[in-house]
ZAMAR-915003 format. One record per residue (C-alpha): chain; residue number from 1; z, y, x; residue in three letters. Coordinates in Angstrom, 3 decimals, padded with zeros to 6 digits. Each point is the difference from the previous one (the first is absolute). Example, Ala and Ser with C-alpha at 12.3 -4.5 7.8 and 13.67 -1.06 7.14 Angstrom:
REM ZAMAR-915003
{A; 1; {007.800; -004.500; 012.300}; ALA}
{A; 2; {-000.660; 003.440; 001.370}; SER}
//
This chain:
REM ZAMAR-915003
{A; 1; {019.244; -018.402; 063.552}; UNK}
{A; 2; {-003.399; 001.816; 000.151}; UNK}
{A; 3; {-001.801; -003.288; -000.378}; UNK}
{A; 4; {002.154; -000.938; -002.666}; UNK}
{A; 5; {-000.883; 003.683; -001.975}; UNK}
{A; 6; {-003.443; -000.973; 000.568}; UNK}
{A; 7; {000.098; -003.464; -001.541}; UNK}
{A; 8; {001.257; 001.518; -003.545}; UNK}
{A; 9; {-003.718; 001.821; -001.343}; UNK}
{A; 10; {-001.254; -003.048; 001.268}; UNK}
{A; 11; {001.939; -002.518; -001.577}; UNK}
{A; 12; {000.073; 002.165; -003.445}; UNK}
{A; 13; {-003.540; 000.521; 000.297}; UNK}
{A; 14; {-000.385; -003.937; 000.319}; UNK}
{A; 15; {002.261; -000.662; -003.415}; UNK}
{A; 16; {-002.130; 002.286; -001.792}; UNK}
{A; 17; {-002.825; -001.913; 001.066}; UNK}
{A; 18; {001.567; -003.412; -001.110}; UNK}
{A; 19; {000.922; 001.709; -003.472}; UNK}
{A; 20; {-003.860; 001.760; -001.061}; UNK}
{A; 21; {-001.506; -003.428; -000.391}; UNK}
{A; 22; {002.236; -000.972; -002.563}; UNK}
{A; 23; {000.508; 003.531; -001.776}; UNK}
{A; 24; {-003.895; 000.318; 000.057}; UNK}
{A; 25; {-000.407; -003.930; -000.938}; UNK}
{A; 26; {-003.901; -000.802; -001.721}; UNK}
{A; 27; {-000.110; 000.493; -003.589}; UNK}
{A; 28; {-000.675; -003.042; -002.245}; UNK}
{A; 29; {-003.133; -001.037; -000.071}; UNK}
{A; 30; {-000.710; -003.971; -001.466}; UNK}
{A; 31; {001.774; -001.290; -003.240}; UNK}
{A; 32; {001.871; -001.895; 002.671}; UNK}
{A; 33; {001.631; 003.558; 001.345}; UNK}
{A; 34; {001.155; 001.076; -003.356}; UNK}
{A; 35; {001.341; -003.171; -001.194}; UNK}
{A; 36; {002.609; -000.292; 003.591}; UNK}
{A; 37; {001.189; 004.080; -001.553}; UNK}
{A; 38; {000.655; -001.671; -003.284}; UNK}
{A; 39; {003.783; -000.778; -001.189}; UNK}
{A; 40; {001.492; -001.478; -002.954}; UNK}
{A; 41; {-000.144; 003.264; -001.640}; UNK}
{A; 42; {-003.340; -000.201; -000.062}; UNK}
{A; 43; {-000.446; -003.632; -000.125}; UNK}
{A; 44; {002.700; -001.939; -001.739}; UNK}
{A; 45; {-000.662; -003.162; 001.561}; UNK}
{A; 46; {000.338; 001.172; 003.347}; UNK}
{A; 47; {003.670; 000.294; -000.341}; UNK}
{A; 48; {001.818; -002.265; 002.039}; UNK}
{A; 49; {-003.201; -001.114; 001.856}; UNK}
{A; 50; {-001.021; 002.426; 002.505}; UNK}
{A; 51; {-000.039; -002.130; 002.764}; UNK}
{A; 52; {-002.263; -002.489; -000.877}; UNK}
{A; 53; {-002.329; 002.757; -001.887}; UNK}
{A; 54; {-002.951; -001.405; 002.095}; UNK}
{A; 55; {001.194; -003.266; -000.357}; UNK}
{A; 56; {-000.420; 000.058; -004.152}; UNK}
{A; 57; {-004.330; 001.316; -000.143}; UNK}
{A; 58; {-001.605; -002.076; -001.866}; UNK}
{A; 59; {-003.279; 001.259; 000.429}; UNK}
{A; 60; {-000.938; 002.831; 002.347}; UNK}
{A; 61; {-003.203; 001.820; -000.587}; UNK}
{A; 62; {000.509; 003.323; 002.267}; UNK}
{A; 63; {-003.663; 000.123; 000.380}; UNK}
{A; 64; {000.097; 000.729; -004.154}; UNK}
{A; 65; {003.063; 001.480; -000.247}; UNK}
{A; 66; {001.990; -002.784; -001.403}; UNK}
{A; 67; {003.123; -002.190; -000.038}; UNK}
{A; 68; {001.910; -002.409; -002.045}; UNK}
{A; 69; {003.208; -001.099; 000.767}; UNK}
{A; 70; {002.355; -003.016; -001.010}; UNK}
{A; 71; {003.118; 000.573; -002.104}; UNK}
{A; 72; {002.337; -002.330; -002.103}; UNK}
{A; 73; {-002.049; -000.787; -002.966}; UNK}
{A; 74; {-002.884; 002.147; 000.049}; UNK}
{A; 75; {-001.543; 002.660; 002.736}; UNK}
{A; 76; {-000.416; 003.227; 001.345}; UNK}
{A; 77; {-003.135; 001.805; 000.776}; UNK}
{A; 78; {-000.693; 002.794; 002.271}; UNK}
{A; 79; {-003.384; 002.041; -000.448}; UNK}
{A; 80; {-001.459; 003.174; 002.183}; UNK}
{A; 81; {-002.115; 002.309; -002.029}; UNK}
{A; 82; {-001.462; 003.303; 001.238}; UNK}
{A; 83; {-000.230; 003.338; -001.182}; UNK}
{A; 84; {-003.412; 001.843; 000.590}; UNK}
{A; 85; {001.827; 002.031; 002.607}; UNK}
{A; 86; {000.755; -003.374; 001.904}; UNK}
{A; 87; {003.823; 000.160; -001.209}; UNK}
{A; 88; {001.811; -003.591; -000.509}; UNK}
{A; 89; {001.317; -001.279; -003.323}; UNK}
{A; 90; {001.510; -003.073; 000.156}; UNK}
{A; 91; {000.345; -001.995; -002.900}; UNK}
{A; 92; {002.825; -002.618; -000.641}; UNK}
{A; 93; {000.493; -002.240; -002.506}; UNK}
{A; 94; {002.429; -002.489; -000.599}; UNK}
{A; 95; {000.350; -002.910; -002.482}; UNK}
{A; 96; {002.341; -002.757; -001.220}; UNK}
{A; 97; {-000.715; -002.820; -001.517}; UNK}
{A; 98; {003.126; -002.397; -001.821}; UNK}
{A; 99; {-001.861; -000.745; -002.403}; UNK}
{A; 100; {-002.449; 002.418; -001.268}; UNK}
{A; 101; {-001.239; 003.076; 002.687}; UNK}
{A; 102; {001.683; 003.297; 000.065}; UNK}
{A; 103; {-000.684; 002.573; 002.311}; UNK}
{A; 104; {-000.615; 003.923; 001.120}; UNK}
{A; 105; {-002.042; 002.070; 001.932}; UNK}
{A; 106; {000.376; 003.302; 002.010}; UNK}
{A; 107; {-002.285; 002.063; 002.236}; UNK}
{A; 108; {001.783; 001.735; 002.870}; UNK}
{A; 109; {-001.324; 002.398; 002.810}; UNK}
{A; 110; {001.537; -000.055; 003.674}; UNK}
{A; 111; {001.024; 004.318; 000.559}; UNK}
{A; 112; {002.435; 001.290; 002.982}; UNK}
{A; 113; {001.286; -003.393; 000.733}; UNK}
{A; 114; {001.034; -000.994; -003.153}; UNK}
{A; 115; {-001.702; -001.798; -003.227}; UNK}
{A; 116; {-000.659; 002.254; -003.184}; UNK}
{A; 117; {-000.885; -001.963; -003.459}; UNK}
{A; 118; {-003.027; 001.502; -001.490}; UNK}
{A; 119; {-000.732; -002.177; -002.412}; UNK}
{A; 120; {000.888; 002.200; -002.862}; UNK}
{A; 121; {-002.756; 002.059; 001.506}; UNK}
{A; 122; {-002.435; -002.446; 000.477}; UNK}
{A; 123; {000.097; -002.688; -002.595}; UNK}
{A; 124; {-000.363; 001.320; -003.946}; UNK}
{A; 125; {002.955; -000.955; -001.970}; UNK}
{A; 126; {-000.612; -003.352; -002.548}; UNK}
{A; 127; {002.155; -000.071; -003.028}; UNK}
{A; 128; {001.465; -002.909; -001.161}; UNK}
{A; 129; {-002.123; 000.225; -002.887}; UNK}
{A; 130; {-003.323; -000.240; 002.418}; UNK}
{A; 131; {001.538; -003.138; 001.496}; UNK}
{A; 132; {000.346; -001.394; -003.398}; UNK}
{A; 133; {-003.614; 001.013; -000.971}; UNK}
{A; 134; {-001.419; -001.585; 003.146}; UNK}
{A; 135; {001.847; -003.167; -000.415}; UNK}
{A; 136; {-001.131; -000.525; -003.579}; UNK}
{A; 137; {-003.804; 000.443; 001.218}; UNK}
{A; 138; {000.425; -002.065; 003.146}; UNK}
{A; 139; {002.064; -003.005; -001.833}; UNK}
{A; 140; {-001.419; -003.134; -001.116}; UNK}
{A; 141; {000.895; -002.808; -002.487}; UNK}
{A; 142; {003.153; -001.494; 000.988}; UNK}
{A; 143; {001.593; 003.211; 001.859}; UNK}
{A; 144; {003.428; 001.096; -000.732}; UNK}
{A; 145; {000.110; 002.719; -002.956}; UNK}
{A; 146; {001.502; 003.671; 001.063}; UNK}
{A; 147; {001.260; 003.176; -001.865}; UNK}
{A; 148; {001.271; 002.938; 001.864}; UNK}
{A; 149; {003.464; -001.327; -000.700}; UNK}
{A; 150; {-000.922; -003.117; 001.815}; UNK}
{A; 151; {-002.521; 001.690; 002.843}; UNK}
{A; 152; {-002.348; -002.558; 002.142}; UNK}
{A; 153; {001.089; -000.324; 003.344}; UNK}
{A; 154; {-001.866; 001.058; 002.479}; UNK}
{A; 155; {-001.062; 000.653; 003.859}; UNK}
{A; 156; {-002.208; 001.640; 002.523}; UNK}
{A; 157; {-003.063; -001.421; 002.245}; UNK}
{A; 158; {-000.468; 002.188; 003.132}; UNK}
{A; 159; {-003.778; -000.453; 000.998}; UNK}
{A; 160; {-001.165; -001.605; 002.914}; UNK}
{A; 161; {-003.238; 001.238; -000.158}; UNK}
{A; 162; {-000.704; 002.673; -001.980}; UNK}
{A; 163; {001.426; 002.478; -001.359}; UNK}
{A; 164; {001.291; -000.924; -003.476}; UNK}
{A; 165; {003.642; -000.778; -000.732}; UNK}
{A; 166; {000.727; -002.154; -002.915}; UNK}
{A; 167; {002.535; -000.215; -002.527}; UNK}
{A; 168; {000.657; -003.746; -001.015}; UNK}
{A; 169; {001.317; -001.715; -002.622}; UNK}
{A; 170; {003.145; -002.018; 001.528}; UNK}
{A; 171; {000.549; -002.282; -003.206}; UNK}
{A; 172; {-002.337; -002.566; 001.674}; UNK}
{A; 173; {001.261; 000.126; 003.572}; UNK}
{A; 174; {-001.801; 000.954; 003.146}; UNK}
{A; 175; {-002.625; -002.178; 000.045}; UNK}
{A; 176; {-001.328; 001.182; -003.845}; UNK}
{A; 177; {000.997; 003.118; -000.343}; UNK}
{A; 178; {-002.561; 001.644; -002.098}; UNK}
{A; 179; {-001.194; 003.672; 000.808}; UNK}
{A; 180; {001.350; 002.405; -002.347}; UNK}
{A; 181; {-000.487; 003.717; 001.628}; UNK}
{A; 182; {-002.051; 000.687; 002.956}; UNK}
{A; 183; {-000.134; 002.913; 001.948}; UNK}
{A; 184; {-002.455; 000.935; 003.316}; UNK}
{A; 185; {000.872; 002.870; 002.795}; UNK}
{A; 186; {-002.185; 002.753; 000.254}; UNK}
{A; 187; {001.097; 001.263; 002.967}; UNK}
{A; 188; {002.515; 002.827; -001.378}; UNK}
{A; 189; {001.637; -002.428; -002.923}; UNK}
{A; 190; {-000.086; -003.205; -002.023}; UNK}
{A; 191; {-002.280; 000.163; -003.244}; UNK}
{A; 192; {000.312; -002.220; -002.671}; UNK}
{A; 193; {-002.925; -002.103; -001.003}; UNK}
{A; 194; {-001.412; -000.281; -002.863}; UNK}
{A; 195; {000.656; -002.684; -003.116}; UNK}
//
């Protein structure tokens, strides 16, 4: 019985060795890291396909802080930008494509084991007005004609290298979507460029 008594400390002092590891797992470092804590919520085309979330990267660029991944009819991309106090962003961006190229964008930051959208925060606000505007100065001869009754569609380009995300014009498709806003990280928040 006394060897028994004597077993119990140890063995409770073993279990709480077995549980610090994972309580006191590393915090996400690489693109890589944040996109395995992502979930639909955060990334609509990730629903239903957690499992093979490795299996549908496209192109991996840790080393820049980038990712693109396959989707029906379009992609996804996954971008790490950094704060001047070394925080993460992440960037995500999704886009569809049956026929013409719709999309969104959202900047979230990893806090207390759960994902907080900061985009609001971090990106200024374009009106649909702006979009119109941009489209008119970026369209050519032979471009479909929009009013703000009829918008433009539109998407989002994550950078690979860089720092400049781009709002596209999704009337064209993925392959010609014209530039219509830009806007580069300064290391607290997105700017938008200049006309």
């Amino acid at each position: 019985m006394r060897f028994l008594r004597s077993l119990i400390p140890l063995a409770c002092l073993a279990l709480t060795a077995v549980r610090l590891p994972a309580q006191g797992a590393a915090a996400p470092q690489t693109v890589l890291d944040y996109y395995d804590l992502l979930t639909s919520e955060e990334m609509p085309s990730l629903e239903g396909g957690a499992k093979s979330r490795r299996a549908r990267l496209k192109r991996q660029d840790v080393a820049n802080g980038f990712l693109s991944v396959e989707k029906d009819e379009g992609e996804a991309q996954v971008a790490l930008f950094r704060k001047k106090d070394r925080t993460a962003v992440i960037g995500v961006a999704e886009m569809s494509c049956a026929p013409v190229c719709e999309g969104f964008v959202k900047f979230l930051q990893w806090r207390d084991g759960k994902w907080q959208d900061v985009t609001d925060a971090l990106l200024p606000k374009v009106t649909d007005e702006e979009i119109l505007a941009a489209y008119n100065r970026a369209k050519t001869t032979g471009d479909e004609a929009h009013t703000l009754q009829d918008p433009p569609h539109v998407y989002w380009d994550l950078p690979r290298k860089g720092t400049t995300v781009q709002m596209l014009s999704g009337d064209t498709g993925p392959v010609g979507g014209k530039p219509l806003l830009k806007f580069t990280w300064d290391g607290a928040r997105f700017t938008r460029q200049a006309k």
